[in-house]
Backbone as ProteinMPNN parsed JSONL, in Angstrom:
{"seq_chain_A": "XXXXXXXXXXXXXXXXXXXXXXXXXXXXXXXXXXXXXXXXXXXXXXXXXXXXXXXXXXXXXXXXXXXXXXXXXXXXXXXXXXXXXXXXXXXXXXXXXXXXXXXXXXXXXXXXXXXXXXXXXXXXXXXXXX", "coords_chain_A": {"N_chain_A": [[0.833, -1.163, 0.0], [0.682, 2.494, -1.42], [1.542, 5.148, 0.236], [0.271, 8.672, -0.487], [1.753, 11.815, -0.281], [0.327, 14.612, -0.023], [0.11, 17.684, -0.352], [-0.7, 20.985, 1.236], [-2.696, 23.192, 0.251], [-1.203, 26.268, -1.04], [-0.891, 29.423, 0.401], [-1.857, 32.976, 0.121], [0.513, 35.12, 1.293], [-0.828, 37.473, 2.909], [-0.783, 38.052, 6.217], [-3.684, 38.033, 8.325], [-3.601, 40.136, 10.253], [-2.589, 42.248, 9.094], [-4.23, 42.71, 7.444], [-7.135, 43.662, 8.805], [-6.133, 45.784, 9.847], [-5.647, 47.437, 7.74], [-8.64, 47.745, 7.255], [-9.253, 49.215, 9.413], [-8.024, 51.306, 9.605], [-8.737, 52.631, 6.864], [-11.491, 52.836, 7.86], [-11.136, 54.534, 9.832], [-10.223, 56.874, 8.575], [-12.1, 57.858, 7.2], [-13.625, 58.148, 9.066], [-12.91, 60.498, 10.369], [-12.996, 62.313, 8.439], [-15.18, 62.996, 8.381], [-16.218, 63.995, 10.843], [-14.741, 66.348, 10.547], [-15.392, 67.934, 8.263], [-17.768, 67.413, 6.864], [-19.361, 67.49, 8.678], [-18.942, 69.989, 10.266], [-19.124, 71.3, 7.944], [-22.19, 70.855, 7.47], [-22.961, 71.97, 10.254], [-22.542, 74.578, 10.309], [-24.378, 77.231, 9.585], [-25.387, 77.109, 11.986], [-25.544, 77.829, 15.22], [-22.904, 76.637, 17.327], [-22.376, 73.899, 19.506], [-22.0, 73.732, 22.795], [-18.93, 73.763, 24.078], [-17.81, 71.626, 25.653], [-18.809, 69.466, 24.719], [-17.706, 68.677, 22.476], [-14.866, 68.069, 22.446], [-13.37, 66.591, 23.205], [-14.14, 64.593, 20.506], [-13.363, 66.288, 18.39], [-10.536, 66.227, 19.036], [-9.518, 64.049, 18.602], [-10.869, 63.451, 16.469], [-11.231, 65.575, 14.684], [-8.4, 66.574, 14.339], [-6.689, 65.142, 13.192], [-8.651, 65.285, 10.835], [-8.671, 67.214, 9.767], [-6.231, 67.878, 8.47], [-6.528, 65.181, 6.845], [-8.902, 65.946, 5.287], [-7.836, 68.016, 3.716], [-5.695, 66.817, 2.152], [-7.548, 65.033, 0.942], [-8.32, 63.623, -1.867], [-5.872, 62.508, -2.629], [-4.862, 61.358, -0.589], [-6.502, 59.689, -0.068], [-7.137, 57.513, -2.903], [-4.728, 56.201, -3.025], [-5.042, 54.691, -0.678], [-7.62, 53.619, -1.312], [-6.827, 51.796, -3.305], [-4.584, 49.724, -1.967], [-6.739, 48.596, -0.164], [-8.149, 47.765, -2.445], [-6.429, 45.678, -3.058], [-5.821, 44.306, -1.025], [-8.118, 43.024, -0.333], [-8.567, 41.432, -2.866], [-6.555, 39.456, -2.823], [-6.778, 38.484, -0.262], [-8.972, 37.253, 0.22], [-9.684, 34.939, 0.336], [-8.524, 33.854, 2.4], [-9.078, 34.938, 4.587], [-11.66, 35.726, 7.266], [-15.207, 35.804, 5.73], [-16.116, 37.231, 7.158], [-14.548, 39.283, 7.888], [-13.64, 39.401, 5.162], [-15.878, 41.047, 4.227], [-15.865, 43.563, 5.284], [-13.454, 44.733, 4.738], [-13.886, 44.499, 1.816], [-16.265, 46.65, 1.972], [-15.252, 48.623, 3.154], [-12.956, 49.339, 1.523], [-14.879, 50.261, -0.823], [-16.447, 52.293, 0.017], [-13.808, 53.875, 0.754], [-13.232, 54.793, -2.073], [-15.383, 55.775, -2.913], [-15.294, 58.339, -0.898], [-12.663, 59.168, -2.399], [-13.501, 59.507, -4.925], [-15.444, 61.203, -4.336], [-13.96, 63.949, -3.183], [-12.709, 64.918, -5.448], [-15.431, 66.026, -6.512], [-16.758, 69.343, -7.503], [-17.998, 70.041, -5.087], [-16.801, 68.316, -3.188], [-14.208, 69.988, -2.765], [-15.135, 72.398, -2.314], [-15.818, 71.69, 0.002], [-13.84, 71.363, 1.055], [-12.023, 73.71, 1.165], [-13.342, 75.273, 2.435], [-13.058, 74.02, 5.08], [-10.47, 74.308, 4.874], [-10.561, 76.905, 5.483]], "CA_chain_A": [[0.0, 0.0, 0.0], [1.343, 3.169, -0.796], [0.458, 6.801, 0.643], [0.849, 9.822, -0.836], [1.936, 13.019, 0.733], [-0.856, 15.826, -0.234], [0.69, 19.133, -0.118], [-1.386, 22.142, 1.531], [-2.892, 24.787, -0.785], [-0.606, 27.41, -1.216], [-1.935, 30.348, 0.973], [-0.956, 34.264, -0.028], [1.605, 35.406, 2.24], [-1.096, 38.095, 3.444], [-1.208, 38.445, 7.297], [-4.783, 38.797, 8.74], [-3.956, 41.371, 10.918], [-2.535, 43.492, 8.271], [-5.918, 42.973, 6.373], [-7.437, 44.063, 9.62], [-5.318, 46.975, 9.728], [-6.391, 48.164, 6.764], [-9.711, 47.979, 7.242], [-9.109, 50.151, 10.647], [-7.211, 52.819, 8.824], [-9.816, 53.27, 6.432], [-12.487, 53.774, 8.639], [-10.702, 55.995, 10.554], [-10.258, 58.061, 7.583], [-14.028, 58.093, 6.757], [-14.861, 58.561, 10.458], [-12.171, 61.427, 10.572], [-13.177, 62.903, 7.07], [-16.911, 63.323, 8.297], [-16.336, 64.567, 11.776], [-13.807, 67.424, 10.597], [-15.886, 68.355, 7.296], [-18.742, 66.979, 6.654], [-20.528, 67.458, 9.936], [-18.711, 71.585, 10.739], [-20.189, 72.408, 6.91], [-23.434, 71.179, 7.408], [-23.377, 72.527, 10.922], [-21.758, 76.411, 9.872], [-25.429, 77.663, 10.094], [-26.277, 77.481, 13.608], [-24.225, 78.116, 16.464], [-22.106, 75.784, 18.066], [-22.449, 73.506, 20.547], [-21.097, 73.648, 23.827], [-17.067, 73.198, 24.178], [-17.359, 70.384, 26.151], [-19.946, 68.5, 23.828], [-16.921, 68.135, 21.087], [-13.531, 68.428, 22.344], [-12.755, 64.871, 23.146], [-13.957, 64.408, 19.265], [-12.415, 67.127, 17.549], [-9.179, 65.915, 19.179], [-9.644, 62.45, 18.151], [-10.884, 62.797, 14.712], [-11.089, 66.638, 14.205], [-7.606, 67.32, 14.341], [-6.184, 64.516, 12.046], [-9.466, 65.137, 9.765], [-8.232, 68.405, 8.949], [-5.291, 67.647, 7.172], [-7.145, 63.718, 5.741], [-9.808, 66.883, 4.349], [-6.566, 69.137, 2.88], [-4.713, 65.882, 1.243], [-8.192, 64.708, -0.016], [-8.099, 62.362, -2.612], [-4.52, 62.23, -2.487], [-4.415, 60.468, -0.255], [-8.035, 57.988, -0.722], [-7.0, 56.917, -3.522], [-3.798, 55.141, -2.549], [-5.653, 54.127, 0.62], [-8.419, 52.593, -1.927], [-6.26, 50.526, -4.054], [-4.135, 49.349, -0.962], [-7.628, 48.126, 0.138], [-8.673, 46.211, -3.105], [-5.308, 44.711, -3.224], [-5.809, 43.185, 0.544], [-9.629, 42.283, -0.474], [-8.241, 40.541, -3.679], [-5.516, 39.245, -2.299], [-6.711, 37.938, 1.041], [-10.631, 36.984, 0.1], [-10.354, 33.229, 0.901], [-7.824, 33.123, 3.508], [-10.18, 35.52, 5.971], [-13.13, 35.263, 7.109], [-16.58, 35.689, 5.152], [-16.813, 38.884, 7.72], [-13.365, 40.385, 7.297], [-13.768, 40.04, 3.872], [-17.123, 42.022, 3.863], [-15.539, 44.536, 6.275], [-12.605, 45.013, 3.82], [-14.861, 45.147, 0.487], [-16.824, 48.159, 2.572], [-14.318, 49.99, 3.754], [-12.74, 49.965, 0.065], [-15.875, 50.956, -1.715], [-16.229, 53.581, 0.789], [-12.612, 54.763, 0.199], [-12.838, 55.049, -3.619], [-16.414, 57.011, -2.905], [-14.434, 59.167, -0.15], [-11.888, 59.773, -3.121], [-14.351, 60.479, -5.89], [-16.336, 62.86, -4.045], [-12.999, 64.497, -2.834], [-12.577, 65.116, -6.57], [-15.878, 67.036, -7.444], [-16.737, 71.047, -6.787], [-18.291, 70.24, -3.195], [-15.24, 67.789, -1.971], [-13.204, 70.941, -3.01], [-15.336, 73.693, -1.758], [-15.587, 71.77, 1.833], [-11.947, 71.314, 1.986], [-11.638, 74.935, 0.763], [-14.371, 75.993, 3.708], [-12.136, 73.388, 5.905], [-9.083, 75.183, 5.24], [-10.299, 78.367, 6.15]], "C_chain_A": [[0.892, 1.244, 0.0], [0.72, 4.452, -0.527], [1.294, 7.829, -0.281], [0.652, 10.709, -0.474], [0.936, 13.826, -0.434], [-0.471, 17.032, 0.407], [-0.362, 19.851, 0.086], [-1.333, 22.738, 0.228], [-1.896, 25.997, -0.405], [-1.438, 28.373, -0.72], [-1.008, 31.861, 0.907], [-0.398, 34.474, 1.193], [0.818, 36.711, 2.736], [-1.927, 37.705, 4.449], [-2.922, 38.635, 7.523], [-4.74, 39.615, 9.436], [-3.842, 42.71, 10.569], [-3.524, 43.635, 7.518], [-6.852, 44.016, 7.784], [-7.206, 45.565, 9.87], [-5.78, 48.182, 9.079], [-7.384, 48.712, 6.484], [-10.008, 49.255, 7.957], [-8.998, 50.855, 9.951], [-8.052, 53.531, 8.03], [-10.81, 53.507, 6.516], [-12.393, 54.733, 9.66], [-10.461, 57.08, 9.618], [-11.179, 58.406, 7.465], [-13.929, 58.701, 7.923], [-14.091, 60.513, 10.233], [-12.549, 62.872, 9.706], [-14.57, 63.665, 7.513], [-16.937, 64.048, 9.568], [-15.503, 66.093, 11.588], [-14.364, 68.045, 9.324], [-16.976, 68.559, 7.063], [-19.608, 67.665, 7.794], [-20.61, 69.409, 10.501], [-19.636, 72.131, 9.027], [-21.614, 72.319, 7.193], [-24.088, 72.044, 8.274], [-23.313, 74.336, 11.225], [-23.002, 76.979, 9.805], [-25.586, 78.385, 10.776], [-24.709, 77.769, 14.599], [-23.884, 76.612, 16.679], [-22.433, 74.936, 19.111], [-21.654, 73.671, 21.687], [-19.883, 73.031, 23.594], [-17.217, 71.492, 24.34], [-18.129, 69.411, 25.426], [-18.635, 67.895, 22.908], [-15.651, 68.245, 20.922], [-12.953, 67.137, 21.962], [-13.189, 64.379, 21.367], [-13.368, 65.203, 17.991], [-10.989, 66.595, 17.639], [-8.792, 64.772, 18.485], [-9.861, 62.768, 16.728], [-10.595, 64.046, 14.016], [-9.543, 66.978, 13.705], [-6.576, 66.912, 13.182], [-7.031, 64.96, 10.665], [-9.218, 66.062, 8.896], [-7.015, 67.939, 7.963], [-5.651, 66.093, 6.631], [-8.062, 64.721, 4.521], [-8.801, 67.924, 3.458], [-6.061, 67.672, 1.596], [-5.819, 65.467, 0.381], [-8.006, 63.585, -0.787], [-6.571, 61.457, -3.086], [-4.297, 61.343, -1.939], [-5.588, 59.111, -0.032], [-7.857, 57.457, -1.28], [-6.075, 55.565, -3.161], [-4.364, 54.256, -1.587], [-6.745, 53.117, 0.197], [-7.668, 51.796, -2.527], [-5.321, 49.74, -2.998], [-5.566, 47.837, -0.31], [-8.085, 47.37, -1.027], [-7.508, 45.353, -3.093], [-5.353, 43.696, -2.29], [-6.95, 42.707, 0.069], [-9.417, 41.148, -1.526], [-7.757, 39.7, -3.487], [-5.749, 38.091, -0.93], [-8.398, 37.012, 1.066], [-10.511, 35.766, 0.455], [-9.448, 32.803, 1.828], [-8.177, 33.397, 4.894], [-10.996, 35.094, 6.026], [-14.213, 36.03, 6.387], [-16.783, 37.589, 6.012], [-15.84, 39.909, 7.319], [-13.422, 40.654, 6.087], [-14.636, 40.73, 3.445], [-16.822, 43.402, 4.21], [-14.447, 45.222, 4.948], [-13.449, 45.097, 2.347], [-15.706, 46.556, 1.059], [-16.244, 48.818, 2.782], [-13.621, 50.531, 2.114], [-13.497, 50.572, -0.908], [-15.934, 52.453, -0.642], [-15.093, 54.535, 1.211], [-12.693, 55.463, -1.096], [-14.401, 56.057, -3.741], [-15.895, 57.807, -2.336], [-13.885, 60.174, -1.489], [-12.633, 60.517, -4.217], [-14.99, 61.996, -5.657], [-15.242, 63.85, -3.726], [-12.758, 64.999, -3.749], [-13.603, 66.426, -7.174], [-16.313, 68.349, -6.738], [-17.125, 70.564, -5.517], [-17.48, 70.029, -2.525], [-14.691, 69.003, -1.98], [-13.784, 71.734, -2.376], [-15.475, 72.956, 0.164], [-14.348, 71.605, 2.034], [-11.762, 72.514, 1.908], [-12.239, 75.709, 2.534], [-13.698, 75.016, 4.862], [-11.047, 73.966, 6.174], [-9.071, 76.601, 6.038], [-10.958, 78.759, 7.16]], "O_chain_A": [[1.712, 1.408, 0.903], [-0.382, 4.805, -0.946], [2.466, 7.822, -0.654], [-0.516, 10.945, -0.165], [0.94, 13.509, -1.624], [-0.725, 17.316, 1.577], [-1.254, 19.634, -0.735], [-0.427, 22.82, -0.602], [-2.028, 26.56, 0.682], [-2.596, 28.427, -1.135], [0.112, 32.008, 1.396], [-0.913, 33.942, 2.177], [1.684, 37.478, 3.158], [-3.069, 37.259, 4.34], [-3.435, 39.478, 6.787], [-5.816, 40.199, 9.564], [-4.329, 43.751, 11.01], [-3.717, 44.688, 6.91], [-7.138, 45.173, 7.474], [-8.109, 46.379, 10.064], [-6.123, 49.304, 9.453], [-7.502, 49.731, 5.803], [-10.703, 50.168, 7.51], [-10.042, 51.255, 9.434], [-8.258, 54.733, 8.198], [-11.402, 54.211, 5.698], [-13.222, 55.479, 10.181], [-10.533, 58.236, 10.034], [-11.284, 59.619, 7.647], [-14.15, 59.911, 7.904], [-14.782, 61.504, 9.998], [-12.457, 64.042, 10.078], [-14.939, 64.741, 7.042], [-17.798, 64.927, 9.528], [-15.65, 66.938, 12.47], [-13.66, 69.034, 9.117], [-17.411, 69.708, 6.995], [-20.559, 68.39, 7.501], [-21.595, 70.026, 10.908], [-20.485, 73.018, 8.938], [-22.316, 73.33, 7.213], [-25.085, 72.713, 8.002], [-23.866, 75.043, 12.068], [-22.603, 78.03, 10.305], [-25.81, 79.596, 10.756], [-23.481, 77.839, 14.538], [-24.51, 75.639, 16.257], [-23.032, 75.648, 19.917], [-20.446, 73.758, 21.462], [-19.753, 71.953, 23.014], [-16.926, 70.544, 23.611], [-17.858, 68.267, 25.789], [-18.602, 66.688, 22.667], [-15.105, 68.444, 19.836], [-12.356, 66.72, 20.97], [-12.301, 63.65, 20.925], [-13.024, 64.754, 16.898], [-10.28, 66.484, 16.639], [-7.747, 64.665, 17.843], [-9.078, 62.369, 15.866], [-9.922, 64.02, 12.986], [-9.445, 67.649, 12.678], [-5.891, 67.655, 12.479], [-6.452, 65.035, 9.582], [-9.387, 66.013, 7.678], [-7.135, 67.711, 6.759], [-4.818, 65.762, 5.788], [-8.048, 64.504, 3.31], [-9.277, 68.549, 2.51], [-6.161, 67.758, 0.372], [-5.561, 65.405, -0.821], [-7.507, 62.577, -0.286], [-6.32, 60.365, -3.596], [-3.633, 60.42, -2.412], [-5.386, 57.906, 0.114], [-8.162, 56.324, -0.907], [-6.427, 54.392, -3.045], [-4.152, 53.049, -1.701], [-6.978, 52.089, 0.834], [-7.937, 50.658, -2.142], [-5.36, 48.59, -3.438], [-5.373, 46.635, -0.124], [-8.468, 46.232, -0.754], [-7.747, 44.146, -3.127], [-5.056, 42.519, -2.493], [-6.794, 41.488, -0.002], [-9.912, 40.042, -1.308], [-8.341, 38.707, -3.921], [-5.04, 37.113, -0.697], [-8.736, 36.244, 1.966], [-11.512, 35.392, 1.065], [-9.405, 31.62, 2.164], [-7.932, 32.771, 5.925], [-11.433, 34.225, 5.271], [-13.999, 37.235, 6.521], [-17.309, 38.63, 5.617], [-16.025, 40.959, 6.704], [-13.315, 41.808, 5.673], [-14.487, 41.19, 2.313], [-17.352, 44.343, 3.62], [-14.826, 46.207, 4.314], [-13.454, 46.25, 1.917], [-15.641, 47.538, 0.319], [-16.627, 49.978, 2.63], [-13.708, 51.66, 1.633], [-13.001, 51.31, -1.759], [-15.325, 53.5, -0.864], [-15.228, 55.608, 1.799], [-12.269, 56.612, -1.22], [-14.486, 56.954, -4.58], [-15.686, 58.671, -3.187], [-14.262, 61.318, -1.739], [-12.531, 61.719, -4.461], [-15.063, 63.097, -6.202], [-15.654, 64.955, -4.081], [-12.34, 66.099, -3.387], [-13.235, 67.379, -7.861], [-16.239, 68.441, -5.513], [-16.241, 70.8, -4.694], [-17.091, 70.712, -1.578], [-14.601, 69.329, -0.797], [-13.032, 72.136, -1.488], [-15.279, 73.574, 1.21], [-13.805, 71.698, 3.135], [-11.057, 72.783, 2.881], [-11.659, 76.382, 3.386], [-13.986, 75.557, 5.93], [-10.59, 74.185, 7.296], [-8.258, 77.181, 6.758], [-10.741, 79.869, 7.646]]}, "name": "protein", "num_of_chains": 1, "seq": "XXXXXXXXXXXXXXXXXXXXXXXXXXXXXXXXXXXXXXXXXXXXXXXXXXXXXXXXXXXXXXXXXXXXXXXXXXXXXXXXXXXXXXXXXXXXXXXXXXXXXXXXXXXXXXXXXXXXXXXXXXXXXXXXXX"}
C-alpha cells in the first residue's frame, strides 16, 4: 500500500492582521473625514455647541481630519487601491466577515476619493481650510 503526501494549498503570504489593519485605517479616515468636514459644513449655520460636547472628538478625529480633508483624494486613492489589493488578495484566507468589512471599507474609500474630486469635496476642503 502506498500513501501519498498531499501538499497544503498554497496560501498568499497576506497576514490577517494586516488585512485588519487596513480595514481600521480606512475607517478611521471616513470617520475622521466626516467629523472634521462633513458634519462643521453642514453645521456652519447654527451656532455651536457647547465646548465640552466636542472636544474629546475634535481631538480624536477633528484634528487629524483636517489635514485627511486638505490631502483629499490624495491620499483615498492610494488608501483605496491598498484596500482592493488586501480584499483581492486575502478573500479566501479571511473570514466571510473580514472580507465584507474590507470590500466596505474599500468601496467607501474610492467614494471618499471620488467625491474628494468634485466642486463640493473641493469647496468643503476649501471651507475646511479656512
Amino acid at each position: 500500500m502506498t500513501q501519498t503526501q498531499v501538499s497544503p494549498r498554497p496560501r498568499a503570504d497576506v497576514p490577517v492582521g494586516l488585512v485588519r489593519t487596513v480595514v481600521v485605517v480606512q475607517l478611521y479616515v471616513l470617520a475622521a473625514y466626516l467629523a472634521a468636514a462633513i458634519i462643521p459644513y453642514l453645521w456652519a449655520p447654527r451656532p455651536y455647541p457647547p465646548t465640552w460636547w466636542w472636544i474629546a472628538p475634535a481631538w480624536l478625529l477633528g484634528v487629524p481630519g483636517f489635514y485627511i480633508t486638505l490631502m483629499g483624494a490624495a491620499l483615498a486613492a492610494p488608501l483605496a487601491m491598498v484596500g482592493a489589493f488586501f480584499a483581492v488578495q486575502a478573500g479566501r484566507i479571511v473570514s466571510a466577515r473580514l472580507h465584507a468589512w474590507c470590500l466596505a471599507s474599500t468601496v467607501a474609500s474610492v467614494g471618499y476619493a471620488i467625491f474628494a474630486l468634485t466642486p463640493l469635496g473641493r469647496h468643503i476642503a476649501a471651507f475646511v481650510a479656512d
